[in-house]
Structure formats: structure tokens, C-alpha cells
C-alpha positions as CSV (number, residue, x, y, z in Angstrom):
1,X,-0.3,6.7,-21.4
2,X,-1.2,7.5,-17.9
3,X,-4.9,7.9,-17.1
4,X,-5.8,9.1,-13.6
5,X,-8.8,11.2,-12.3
6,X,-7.1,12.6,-9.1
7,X,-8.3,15.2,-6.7
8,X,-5.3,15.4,-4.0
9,X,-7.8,15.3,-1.1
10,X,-9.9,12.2,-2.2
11,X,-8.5,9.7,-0.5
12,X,-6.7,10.1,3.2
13,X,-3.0,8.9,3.8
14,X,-2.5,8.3,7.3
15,X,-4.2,11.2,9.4
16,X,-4.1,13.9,7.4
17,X,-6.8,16.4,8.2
18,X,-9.5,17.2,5.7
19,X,-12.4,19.7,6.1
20,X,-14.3,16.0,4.8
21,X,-12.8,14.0,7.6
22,X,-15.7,14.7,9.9
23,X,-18.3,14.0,7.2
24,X,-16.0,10.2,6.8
25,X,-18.0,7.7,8.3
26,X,-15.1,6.0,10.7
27,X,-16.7,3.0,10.5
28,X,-15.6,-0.1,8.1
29,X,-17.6,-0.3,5.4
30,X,-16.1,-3.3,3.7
31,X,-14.9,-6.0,6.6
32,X,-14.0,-8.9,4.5
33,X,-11.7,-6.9,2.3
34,X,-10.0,-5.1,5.2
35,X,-9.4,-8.4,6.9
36,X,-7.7,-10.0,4.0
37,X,-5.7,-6.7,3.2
38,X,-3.9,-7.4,6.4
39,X,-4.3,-11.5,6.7
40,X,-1.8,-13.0,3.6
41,X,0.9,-9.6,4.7
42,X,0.7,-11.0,8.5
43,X,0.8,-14.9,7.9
44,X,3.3,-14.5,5.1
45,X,5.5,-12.9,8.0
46,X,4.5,-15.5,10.8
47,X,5.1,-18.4,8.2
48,X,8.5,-16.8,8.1
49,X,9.6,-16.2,11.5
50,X,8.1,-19.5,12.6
51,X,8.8,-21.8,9.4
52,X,12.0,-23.8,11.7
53,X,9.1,-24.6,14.2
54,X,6.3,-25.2,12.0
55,X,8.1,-28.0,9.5
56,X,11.7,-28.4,8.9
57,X,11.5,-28.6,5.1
58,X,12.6,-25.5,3.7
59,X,10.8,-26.0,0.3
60,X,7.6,-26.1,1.8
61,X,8.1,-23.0,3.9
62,X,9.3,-20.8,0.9
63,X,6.7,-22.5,-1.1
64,X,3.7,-21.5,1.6
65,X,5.9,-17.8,1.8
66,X,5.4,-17.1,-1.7
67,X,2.0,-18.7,-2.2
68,X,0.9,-16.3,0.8
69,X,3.0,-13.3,-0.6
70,X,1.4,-13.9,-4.1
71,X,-1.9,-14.1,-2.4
72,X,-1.6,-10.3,-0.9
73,X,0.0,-8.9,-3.9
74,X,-2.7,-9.9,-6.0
75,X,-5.3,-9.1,-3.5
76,X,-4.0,-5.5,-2.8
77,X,-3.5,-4.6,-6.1
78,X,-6.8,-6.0,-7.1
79,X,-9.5,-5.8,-4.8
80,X,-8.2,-3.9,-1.8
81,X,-6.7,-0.9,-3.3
82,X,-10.3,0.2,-4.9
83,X,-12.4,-0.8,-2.3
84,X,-10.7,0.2,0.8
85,X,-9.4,3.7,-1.0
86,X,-10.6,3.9,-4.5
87,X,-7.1,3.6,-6.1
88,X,-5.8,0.9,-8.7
89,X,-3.1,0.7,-11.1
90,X,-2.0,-1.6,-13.7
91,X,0.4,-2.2,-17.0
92,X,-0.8,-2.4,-20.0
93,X,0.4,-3.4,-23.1
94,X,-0.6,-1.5,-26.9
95,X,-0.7,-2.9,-30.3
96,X,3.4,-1.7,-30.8
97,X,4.5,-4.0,-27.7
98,X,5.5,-0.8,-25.8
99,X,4.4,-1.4,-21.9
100,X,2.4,1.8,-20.1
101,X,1.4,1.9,-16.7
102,X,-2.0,3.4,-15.9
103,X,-2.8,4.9,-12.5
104,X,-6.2,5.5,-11.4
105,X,-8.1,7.4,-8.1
106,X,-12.1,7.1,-8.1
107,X,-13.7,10.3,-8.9
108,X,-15.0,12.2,-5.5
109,X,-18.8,13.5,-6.5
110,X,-22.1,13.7,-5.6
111,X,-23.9,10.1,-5.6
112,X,-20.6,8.2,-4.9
113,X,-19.1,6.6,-2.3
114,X,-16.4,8.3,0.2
115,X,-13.7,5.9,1.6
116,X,-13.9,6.0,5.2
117,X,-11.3,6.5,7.6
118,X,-10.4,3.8,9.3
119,X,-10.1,1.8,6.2
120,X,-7.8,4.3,4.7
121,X,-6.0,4.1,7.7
122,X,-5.6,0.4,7.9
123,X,-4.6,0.2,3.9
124,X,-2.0,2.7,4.2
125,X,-0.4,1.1,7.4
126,X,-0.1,-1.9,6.1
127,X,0.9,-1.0,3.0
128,X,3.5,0.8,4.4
129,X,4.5,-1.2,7.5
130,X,5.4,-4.6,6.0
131,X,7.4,-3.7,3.7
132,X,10.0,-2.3,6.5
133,X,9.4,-5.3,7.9
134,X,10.3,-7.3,4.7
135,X,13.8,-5.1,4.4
136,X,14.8,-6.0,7.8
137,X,14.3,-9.5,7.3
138,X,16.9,-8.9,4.4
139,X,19.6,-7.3,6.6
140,X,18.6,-10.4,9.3
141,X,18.7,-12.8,6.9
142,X,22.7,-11.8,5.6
143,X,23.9,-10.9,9.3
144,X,23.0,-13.9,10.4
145,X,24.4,-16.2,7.2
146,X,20.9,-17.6,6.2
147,X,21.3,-16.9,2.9
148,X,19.2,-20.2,1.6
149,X,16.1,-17.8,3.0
150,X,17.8,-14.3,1.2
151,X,15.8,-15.4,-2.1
152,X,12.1,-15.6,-0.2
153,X,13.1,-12.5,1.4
154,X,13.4,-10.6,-1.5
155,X,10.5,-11.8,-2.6
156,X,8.6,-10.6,-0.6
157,X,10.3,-6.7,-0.1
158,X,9.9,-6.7,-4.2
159,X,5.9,-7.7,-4.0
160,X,5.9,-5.2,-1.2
161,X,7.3,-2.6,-2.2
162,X,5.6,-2.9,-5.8
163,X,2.3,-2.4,-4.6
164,X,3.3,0.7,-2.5
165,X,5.0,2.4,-5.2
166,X,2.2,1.8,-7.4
167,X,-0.2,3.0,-5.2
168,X,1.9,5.9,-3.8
169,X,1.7,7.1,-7.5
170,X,-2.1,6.7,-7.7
171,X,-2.3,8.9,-4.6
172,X,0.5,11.5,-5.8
173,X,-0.4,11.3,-9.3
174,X,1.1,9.2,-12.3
175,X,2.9,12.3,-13.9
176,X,4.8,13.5,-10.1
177,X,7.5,12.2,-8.4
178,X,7.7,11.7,-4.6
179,X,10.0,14.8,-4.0
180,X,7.8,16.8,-5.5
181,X,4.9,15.3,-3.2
182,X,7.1,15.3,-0.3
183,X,7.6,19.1,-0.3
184,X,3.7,19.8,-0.8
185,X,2.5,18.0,1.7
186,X,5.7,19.4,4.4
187,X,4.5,22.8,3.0
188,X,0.8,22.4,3.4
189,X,1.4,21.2,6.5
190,X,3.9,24.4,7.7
191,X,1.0,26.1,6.7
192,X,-2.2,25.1,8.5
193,X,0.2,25.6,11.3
194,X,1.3,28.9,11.0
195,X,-2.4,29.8,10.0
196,X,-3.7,28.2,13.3
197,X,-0.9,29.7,15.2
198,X,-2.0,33.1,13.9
199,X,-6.2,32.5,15.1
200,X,-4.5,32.5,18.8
């Protein structure tokens, strides 16, 4: 069962250019929210990189780690997602035991509220940017023979990367797969340029 109300322009990844982009308000419409999208992602990864300087028992660094990992997962998935970009997904379970996922995107109509921008901007990037960071801490972590750490570090690319693929299927639609999504956007792309080629 996979619910979803998705228009593919309603919500902005990245820069992509909308006839709606100048109507965006660029400014930040929900602070608080943005500042903790990208707070418990940052200091789970300073915590990290500084946890021999900071104390030198290992439990209470991967215990702070995955507090602070849990922390963003929770408050991505949550609060962030449908604030910052008017997406959210979950699992639910029916009355059979059989698990569904359910991916939503807020309607886009008259009398609600348009995401701005620069919000859209700053969920996707750090949705997207820390968990590259995440993976190359794993390949660090086994080149240089820490594997006490290789446990935390997985940790945190699977809480990463959960919340981007969930909401990379909110964006994209529950029923598509990223190929599919991959060649429509290249396409569309291809094709505002040859049309804007062809005005000169």
C-alpha cells in the first residue's frame, strides 16, 4: 500500500529550475527546524573525528555517536522532512503482519504553503552530503585497522542512507525506481537546453 500525493515539481531538489522558483520565497521560513536538520548530522561527525581528543573511553564516544545519529534520524524523518520540504514516509504494519511502506509529498494548491528554497536546498544537501561522508569514514576506518569504530560507522551510513532513500522515494514517487527518475530528469534537462539553444 503506497499512498503518495505527488506532483513532480512540488518540491525543489538541489537547483532545479521551476517556472515557481521566482514565486519561492528564498527566505527560511522555519529556522529552528533547519538548524537542527543539519546540527545532530554535523556533531555526530565532529564527535567522531574528535572522540580520541575529546575523552579516551571508547564507549562513551560510540554511545554520544549513536545517541546523536539517533537524534537526526528521528528528527529528519519526523519533523524536518515535512516542514522543510513537505515529504514523510513511514512503515506501517496491517492486521495480517505484512509490513508496507507509505510515501507521502504535501499537496501543492491554492491556500497552502510552498517550501522555500533555501530550505529545500539545505535539506537536500545535507541529506545527501553526510552520508558520503559516513561511507568514507567506512573505507578510513578499515584502511587504517580501526575496526573497534567499523560498528559506529555503519551505523551511521545505515541511518543515513535510510532517510535518503526514503525520501528520494517520496520525491520520485513510491511506485518508480531511481533509473527511471534518473533518465527523466537527464532528459528534461537535455531538453530545456536544446529549447533555449533554439530561442538564440
Amino acid at each position: 500500500m503506497i499512498r503518495q500525493d505527488l506532483n513532480e515539481d512540488d518540491v525543489p531538489m538541489f537547483d532545479e529550475d521551476d517556472a515557481d522558483t521566482k514565486e519561492r520565497r528564498s527566505k527560511i521560513k522555519h529556522p529552528l527546524a533547519s538548524f537542527f536538520h543539519l546540527f545532530f548530522r554535523a556533531s555526530a561527525i565532529l564527535v567522531y573525528l574528535l572522540c580520541e581528543l575529546l575523552s579516551s573511553s571508547f564507549i562513551a564516544c560510540m554511545v554520544t555517536i549513536i545517541f546523536l545519529l539517533s537524534c537526526d534520524f528521528w528528527t529528519v524523518k519526523n519533523v524536518t522532512g515535512r516542514l522543510l520540504v513537505g515529504l514523510r514516509w513511514w512503515n506501517q504494519v496491517d492486521d495480517d503482519g505484512k509490513s508496507h511502506w507509505v510515501f507521502e509529498s504535501r499537496k501543492q494548491g491554492a491556500g497552502r504553503k510552498v517550501p522555500s528554497s533555501s530550505e529545500s536546498r539545505i535539506f537536500w544537501l545535507g541529506l545527501t552530503v553526510c552520508p558520503i561522508v559516513w561511507v568514507f569514514f567506512i573505507f578510513s576506518t578499515i584502511f587504517s585497522f580501526k575496526i573497534k569504530w567499523l560498528a559506529v560507522v555503519i551505523m551511521g551510513v545505515v541511518l543515513q542512507w535510510a532517510n535518503l532513500y526514503g525520501y528520494v522515494r517520496c520525491k520520485v514517487g513510491g511506485g518508480t525506481n531511481l533509473k527511471s527518475m534518473d533518465t527523466s530528469y537527464f532528459g528534461r534537462q537535455l531538453f530545456k537546453q536544446a529549447m533555449a539553444k533554439e530561442e538564440f
